[in-house]
N, CA, C and O atoms as a CHARMM CRD file, in Angstrom:
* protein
*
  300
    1    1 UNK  N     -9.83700  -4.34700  -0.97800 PROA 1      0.00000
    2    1 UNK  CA    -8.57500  -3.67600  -1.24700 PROA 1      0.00000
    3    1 UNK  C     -7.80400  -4.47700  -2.27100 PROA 1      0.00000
    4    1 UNK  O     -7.54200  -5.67900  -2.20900 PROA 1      0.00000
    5    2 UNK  N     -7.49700  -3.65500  -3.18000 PROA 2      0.00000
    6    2 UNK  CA    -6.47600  -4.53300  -4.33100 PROA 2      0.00000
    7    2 UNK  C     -5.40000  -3.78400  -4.67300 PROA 2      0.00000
    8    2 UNK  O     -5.41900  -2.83200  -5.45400 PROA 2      0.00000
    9    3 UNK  N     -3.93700  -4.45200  -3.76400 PROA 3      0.00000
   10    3 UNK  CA    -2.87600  -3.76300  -4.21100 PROA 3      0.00000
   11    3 UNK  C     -1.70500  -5.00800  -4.87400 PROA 3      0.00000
   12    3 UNK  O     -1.32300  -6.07800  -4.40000 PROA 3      0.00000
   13    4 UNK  N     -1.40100  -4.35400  -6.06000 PROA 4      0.00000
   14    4 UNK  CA    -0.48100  -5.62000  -7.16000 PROA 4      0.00000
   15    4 UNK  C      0.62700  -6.14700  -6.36500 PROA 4      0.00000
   16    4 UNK  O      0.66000  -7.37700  -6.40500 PROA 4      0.00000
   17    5 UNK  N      1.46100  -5.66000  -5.71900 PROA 5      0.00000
   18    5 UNK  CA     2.23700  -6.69900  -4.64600 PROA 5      0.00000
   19    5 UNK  C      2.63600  -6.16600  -3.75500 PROA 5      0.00000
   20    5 UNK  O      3.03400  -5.00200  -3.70500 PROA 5      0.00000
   21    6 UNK  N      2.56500  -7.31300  -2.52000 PROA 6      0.00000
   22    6 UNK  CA     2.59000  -7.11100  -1.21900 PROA 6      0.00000
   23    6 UNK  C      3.91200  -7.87500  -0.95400 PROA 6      0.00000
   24    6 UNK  O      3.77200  -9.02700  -1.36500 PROA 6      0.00000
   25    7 UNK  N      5.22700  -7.66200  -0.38700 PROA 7      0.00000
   26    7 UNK  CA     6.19200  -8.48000  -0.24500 PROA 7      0.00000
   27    7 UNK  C      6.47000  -8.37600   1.08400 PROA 7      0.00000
   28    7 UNK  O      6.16400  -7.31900   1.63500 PROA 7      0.00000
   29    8 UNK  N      7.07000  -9.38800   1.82500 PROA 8      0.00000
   30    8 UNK  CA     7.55300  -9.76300   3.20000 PROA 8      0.00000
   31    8 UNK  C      8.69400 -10.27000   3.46400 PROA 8      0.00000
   32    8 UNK  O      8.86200 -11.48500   3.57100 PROA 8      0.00000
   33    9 UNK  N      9.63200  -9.38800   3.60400 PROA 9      0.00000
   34    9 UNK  CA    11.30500  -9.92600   3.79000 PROA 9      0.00000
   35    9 UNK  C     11.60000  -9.30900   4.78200 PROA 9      0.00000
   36    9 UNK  O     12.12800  -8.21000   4.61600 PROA 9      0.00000
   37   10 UNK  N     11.38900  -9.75000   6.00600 PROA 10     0.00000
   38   10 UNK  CA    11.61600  -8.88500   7.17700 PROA 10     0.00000
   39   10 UNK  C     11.44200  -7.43100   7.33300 PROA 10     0.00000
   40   10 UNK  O     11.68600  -6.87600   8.40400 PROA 10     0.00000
   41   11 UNK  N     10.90500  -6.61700   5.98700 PROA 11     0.00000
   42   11 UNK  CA     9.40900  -5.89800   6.06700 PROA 11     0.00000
   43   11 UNK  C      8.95100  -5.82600   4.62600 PROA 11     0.00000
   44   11 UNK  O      9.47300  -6.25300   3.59700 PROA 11     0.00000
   45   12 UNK  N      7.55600  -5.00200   4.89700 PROA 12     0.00000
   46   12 UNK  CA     6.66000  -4.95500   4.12400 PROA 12     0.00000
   47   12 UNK  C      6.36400  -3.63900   3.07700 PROA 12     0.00000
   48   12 UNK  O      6.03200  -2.45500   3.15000 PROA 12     0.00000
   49   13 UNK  N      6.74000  -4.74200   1.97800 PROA 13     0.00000
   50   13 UNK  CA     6.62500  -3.23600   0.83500 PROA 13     0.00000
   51   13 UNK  C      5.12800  -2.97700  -0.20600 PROA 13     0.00000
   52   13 UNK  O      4.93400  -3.77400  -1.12300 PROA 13     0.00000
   53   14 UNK  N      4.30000  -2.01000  -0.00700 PROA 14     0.00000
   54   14 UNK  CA     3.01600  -2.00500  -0.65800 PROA 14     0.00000
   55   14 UNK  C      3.43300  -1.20200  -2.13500 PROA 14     0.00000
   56   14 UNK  O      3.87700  -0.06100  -2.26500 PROA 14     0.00000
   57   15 UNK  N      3.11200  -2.26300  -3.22500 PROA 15     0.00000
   58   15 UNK  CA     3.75700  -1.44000  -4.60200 PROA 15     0.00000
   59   15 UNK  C      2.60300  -1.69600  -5.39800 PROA 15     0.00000
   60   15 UNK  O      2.11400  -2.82000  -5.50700 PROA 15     0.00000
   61   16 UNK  N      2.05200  -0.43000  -6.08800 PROA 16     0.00000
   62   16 UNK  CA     0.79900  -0.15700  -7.10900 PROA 16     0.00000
   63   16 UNK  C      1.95800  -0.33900  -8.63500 PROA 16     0.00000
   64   16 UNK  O      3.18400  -0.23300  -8.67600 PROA 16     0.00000
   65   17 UNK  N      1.36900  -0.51800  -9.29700 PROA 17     0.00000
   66   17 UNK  CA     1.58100  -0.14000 -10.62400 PROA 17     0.00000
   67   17 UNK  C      0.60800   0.01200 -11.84300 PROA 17     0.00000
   68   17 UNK  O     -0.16900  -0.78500 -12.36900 PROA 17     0.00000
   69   18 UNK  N      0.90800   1.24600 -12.09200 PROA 18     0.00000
   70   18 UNK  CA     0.08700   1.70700 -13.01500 PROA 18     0.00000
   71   18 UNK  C      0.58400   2.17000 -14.89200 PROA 18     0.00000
   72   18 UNK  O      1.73800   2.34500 -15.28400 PROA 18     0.00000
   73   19 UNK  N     -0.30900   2.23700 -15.48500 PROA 19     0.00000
   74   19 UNK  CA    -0.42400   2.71800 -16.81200 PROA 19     0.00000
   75   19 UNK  C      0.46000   4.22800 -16.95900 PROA 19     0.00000
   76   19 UNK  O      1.50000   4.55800 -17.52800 PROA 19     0.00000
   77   20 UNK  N     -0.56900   4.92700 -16.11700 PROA 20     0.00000
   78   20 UNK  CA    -0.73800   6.19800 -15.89000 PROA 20     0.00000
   79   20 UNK  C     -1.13100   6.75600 -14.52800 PROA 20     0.00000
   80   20 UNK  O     -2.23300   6.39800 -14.11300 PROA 20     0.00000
   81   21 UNK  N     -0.20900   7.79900 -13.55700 PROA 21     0.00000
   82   21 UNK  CA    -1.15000   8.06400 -12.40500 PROA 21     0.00000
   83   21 UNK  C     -1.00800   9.51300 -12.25500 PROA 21     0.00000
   84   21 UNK  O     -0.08200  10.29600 -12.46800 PROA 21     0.00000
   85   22 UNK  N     -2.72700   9.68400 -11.63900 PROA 22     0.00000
   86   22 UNK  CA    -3.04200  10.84700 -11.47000 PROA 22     0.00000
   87   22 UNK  C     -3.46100  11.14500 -10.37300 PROA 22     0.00000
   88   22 UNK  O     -4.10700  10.16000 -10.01400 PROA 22     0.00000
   89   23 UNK  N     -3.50900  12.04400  -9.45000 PROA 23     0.00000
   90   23 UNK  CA    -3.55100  12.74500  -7.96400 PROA 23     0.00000
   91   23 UNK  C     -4.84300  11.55000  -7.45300 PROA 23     0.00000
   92   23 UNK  O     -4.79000  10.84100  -6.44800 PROA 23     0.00000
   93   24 UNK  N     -5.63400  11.58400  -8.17600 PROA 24     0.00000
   94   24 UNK  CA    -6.93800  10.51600  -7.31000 PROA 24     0.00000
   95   24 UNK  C     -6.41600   9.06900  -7.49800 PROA 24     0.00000
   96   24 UNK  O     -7.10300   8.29100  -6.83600 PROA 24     0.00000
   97   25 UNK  N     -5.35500   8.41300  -8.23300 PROA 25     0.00000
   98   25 UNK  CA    -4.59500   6.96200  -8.35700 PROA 25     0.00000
   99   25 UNK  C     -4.12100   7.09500  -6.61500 PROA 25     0.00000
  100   25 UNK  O     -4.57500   6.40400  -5.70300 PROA 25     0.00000
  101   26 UNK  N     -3.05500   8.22500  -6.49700 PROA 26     0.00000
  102   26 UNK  CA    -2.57500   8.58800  -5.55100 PROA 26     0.00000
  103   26 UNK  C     -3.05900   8.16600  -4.22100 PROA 26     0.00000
  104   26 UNK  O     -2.71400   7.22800  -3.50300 PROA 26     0.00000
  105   27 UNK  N     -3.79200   8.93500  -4.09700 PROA 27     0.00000
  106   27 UNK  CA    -4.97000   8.84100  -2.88700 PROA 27     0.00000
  107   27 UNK  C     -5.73800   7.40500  -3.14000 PROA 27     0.00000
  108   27 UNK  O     -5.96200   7.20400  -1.94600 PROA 27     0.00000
  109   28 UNK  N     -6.08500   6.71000  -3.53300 PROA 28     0.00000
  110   28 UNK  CA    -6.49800   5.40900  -3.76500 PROA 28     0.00000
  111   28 UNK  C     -5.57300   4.72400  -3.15600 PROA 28     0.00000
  112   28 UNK  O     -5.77800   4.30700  -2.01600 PROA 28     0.00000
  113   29 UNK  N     -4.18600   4.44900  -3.93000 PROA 29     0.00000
  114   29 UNK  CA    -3.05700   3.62600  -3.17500 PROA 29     0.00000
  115   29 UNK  C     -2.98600   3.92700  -1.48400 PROA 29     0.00000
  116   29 UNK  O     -3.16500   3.06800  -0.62100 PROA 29     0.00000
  117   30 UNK  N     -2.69500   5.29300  -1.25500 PROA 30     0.00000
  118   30 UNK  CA    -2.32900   5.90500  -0.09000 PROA 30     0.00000
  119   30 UNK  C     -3.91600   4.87000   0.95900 PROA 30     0.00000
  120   30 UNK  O     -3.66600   4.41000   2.07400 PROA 30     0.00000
  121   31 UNK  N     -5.08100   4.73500   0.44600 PROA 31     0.00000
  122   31 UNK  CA    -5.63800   4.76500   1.14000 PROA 31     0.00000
  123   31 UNK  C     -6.02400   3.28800   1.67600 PROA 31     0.00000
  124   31 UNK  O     -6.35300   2.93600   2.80900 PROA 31     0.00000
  125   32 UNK  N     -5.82000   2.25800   0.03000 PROA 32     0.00000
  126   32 UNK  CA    -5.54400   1.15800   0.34700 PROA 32     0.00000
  127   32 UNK  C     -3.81300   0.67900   1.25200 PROA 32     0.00000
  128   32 UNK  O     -3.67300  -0.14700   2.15400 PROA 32     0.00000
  129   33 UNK  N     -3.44500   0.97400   1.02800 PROA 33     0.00000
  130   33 UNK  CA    -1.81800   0.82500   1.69600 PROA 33     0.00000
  131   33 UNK  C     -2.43200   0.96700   3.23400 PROA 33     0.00000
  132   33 UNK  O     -2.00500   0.09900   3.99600 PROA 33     0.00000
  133   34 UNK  N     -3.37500   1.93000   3.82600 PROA 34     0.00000
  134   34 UNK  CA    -3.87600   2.75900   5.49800 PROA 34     0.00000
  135   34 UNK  C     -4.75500   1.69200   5.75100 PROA 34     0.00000
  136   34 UNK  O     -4.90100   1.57600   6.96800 PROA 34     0.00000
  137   35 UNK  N     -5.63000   0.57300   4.88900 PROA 35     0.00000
  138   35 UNK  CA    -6.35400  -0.50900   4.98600 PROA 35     0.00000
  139   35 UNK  C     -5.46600  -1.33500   5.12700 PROA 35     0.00000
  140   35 UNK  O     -5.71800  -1.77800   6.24800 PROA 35     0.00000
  141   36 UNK  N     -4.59900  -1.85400   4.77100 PROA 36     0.00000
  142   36 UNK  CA    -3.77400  -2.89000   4.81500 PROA 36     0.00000
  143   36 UNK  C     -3.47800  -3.17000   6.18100 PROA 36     0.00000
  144   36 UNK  O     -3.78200  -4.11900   6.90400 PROA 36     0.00000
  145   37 UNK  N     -2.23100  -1.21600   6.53800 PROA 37     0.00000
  146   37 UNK  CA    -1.47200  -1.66000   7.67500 PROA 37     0.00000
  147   37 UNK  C     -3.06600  -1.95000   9.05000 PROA 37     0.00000
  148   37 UNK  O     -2.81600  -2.67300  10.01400 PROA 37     0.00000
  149   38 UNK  N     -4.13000  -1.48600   8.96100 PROA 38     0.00000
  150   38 UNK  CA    -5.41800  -1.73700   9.91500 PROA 38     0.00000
  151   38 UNK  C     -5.77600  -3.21600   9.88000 PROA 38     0.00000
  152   38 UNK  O     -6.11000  -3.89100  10.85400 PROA 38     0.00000
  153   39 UNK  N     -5.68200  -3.54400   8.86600 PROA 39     0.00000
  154   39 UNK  CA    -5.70400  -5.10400   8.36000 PROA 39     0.00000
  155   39 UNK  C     -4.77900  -6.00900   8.80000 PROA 39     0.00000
  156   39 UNK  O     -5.12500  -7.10400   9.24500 PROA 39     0.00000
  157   40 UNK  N     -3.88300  -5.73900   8.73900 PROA 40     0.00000
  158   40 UNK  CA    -2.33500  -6.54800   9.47200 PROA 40     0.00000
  159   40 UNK  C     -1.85600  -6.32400  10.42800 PROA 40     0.00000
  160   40 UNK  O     -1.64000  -7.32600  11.11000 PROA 40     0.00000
  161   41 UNK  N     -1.41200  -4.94600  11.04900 PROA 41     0.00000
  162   41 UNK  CA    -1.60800  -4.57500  12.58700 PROA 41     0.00000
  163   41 UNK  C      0.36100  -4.37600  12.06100 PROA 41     0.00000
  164   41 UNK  O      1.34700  -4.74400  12.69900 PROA 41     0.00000
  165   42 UNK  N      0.29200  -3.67700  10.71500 PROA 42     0.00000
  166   42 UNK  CA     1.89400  -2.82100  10.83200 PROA 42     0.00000
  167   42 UNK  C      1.88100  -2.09300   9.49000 PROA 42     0.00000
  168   42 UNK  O      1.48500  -2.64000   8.46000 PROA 42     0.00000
  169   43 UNK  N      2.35000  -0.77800   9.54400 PROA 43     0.00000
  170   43 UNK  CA     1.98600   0.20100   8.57200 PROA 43     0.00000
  171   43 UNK  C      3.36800  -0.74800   7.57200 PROA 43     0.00000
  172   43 UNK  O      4.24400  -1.43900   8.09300 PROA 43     0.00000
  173   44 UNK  N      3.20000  -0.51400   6.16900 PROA 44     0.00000
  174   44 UNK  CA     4.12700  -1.10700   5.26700 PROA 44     0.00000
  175   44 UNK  C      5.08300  -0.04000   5.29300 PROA 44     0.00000
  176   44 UNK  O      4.82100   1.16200   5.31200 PROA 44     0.00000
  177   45 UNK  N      6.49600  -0.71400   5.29100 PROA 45     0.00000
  178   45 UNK  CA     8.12300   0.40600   5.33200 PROA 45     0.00000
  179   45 UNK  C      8.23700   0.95300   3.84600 PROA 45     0.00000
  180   45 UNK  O      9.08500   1.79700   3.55900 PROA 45     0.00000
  181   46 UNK  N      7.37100   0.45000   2.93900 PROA 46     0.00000
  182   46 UNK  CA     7.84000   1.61500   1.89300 PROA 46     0.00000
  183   46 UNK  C      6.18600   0.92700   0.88500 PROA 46     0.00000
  184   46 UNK  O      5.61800  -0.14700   0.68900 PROA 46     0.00000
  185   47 UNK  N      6.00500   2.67500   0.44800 PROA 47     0.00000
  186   47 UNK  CA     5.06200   2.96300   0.05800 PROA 47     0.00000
  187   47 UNK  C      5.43300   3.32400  -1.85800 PROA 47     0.00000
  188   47 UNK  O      5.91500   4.40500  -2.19800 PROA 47     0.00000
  189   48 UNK  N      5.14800   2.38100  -2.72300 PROA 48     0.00000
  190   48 UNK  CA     5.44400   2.52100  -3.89500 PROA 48     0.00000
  191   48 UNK  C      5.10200   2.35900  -4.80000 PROA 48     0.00000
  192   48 UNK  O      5.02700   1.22400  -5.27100 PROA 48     0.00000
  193   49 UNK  N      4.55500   4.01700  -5.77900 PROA 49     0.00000
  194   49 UNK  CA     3.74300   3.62000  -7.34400 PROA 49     0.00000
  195   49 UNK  C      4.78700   4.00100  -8.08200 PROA 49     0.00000
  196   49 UNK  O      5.60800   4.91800  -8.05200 PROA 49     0.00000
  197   50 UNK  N      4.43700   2.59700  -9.09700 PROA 50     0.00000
  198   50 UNK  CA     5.53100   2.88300 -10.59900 PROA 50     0.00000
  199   50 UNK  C      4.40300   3.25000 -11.53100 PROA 50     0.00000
  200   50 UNK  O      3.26400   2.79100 -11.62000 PROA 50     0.00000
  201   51 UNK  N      4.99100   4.15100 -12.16700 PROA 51     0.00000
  202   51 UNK  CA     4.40800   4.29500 -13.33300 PROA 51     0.00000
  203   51 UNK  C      5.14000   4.93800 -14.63400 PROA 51     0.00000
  204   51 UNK  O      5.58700   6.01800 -14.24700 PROA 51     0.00000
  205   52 UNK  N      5.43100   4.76900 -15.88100 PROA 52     0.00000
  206   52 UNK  CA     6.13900   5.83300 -16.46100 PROA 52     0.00000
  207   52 UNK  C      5.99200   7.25200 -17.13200 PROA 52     0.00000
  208   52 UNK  O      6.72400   7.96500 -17.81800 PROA 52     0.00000
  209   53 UNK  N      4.27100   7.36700 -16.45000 PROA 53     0.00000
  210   53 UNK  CA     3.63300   8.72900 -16.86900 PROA 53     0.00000
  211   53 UNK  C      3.03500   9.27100 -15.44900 PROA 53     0.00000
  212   53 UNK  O      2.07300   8.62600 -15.03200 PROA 53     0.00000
  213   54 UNK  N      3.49200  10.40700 -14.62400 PROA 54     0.00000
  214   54 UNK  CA     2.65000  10.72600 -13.51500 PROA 54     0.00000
  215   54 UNK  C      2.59200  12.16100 -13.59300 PROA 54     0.00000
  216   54 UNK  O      3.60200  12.79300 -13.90100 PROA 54     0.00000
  217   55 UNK  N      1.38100  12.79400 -13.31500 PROA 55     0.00000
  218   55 UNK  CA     0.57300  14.03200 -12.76200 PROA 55     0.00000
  219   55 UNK  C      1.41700  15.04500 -11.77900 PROA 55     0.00000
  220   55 UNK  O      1.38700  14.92800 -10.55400 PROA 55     0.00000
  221   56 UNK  N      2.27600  16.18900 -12.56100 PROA 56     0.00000
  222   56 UNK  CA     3.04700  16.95500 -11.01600 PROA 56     0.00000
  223   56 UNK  C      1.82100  17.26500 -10.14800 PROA 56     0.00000
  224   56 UNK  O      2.13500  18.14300  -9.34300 PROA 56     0.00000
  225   57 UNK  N      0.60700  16.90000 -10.00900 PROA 57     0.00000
  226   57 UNK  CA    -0.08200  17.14800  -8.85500 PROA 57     0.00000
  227   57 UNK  C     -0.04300  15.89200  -7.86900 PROA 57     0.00000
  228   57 UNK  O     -0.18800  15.97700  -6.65000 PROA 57     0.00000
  229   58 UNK  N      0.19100  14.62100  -8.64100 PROA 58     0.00000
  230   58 UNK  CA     0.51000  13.43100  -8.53800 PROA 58     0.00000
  231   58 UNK  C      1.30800  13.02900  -7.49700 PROA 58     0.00000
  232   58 UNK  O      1.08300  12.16100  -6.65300 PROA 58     0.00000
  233   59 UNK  N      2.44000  13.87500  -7.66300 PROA 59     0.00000
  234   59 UNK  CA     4.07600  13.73400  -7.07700 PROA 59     0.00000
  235   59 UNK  C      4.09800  14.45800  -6.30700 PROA 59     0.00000
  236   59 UNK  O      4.63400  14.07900  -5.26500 PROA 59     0.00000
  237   60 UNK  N      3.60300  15.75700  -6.34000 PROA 60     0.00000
  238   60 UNK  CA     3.21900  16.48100  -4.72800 PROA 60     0.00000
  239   60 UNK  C      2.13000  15.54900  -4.19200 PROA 60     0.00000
  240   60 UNK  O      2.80900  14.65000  -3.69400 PROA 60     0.00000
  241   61 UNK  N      1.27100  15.33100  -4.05900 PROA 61     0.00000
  242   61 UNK  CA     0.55200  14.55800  -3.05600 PROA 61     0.00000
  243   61 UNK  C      1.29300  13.38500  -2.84200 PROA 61     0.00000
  244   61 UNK  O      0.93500  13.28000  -1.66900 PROA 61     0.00000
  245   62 UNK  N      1.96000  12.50700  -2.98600 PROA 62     0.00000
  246   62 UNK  CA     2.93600  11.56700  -3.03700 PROA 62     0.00000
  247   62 UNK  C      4.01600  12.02800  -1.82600 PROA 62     0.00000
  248   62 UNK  O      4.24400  11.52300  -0.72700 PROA 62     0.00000
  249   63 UNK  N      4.56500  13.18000  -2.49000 PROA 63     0.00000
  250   63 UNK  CA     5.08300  13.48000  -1.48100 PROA 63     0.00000
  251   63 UNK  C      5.02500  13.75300   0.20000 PROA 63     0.00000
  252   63 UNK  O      5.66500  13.50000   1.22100 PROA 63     0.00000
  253   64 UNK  N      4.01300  14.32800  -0.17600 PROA 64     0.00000
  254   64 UNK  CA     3.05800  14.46500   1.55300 PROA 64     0.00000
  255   64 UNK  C      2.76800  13.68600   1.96300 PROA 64     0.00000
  256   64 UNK  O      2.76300  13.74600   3.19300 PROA 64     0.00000
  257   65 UNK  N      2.12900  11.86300   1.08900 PROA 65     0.00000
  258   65 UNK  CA     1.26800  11.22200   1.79700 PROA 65     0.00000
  259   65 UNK  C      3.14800  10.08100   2.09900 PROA 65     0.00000
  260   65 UNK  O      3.07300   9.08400   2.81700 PROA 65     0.00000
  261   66 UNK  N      4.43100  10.43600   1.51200 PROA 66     0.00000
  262   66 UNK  CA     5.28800   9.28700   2.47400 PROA 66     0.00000
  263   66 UNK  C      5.23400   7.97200   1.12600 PROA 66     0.00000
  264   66 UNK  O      5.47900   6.76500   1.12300 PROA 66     0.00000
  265   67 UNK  N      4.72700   9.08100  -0.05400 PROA 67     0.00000
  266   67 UNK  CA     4.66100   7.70800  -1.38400 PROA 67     0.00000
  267   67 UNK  C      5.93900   7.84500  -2.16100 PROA 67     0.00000
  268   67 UNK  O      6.27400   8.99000  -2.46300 PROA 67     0.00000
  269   68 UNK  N      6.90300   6.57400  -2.62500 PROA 68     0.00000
  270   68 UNK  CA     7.88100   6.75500  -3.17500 PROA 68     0.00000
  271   68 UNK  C      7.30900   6.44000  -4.81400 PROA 68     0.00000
  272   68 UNK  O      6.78300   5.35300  -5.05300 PROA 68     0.00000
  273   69 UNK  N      7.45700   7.43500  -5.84300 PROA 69     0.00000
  274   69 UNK  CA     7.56900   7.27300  -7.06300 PROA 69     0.00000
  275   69 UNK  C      8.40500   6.75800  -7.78800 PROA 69     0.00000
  276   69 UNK  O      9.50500   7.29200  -7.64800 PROA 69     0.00000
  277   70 UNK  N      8.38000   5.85900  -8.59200 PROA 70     0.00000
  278   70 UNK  CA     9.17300   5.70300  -9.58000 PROA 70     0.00000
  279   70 UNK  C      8.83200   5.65300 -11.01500 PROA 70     0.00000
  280   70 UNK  O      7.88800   4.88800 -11.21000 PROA 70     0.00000
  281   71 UNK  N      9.34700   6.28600 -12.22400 PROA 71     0.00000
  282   71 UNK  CA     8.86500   6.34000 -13.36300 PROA 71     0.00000
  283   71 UNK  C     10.18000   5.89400 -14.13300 PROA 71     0.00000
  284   71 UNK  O     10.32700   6.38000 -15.25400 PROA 71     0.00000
  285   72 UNK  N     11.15000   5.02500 -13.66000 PROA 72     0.00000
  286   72 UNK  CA    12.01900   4.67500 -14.20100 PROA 72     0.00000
  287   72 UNK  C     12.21600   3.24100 -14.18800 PROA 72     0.00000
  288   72 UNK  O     12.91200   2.69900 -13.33100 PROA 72     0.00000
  289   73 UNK  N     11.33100   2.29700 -15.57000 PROA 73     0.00000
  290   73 UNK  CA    11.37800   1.16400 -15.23700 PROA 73     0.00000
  291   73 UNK  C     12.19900   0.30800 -15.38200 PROA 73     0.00000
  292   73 UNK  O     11.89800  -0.84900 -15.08800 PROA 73     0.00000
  293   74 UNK  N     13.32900   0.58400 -15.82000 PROA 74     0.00000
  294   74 UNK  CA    14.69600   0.01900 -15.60700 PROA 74     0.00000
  295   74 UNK  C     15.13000  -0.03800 -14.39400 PROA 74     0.00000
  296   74 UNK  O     15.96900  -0.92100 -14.21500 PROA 74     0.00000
  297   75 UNK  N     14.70300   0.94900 -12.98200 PROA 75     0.00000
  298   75 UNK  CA    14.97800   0.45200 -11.69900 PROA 75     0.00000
  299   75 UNK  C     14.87900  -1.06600 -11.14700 PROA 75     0.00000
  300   75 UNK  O     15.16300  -1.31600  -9.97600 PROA 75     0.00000
């Protein structure tokens, strides 16, 4: 499993970042993030791909799988 950062401040945030993401990036993160919390024994409190180009098929599945987007990298 390779996710770009994992942070721990009294909880746990799983954050991808990408180039570009598209509905199967999606499902990749979603699925490494479901390895993790099995791996550590606690699902991560926020689920998050940046990217500044994403797939509206992208952002609906995102939505369903509980993934927060951001394409605003000035956040």
């Amino acid at each position: 499993v390779e996710l770009d950062v994992v942070v721990r401040n009294g909880e746990t945030i799983v954050v991808e970042i990408k180039a570009h993401a598209g509905r199967g990036d999606v499902a990749e993160f979603a699925r490494s993030a479901d390895l993790y919390d099995k791996l550590h024994g606690g699902a991560p409190s926020h689920r998050i791909l940046i990217s500044p180009s994403v797939d509206p098929k992208a952002l609906d599945l995102a939505a369903k799988l509980g993934i927060e987007i951001s394409t605003d990298l000035s956040e």
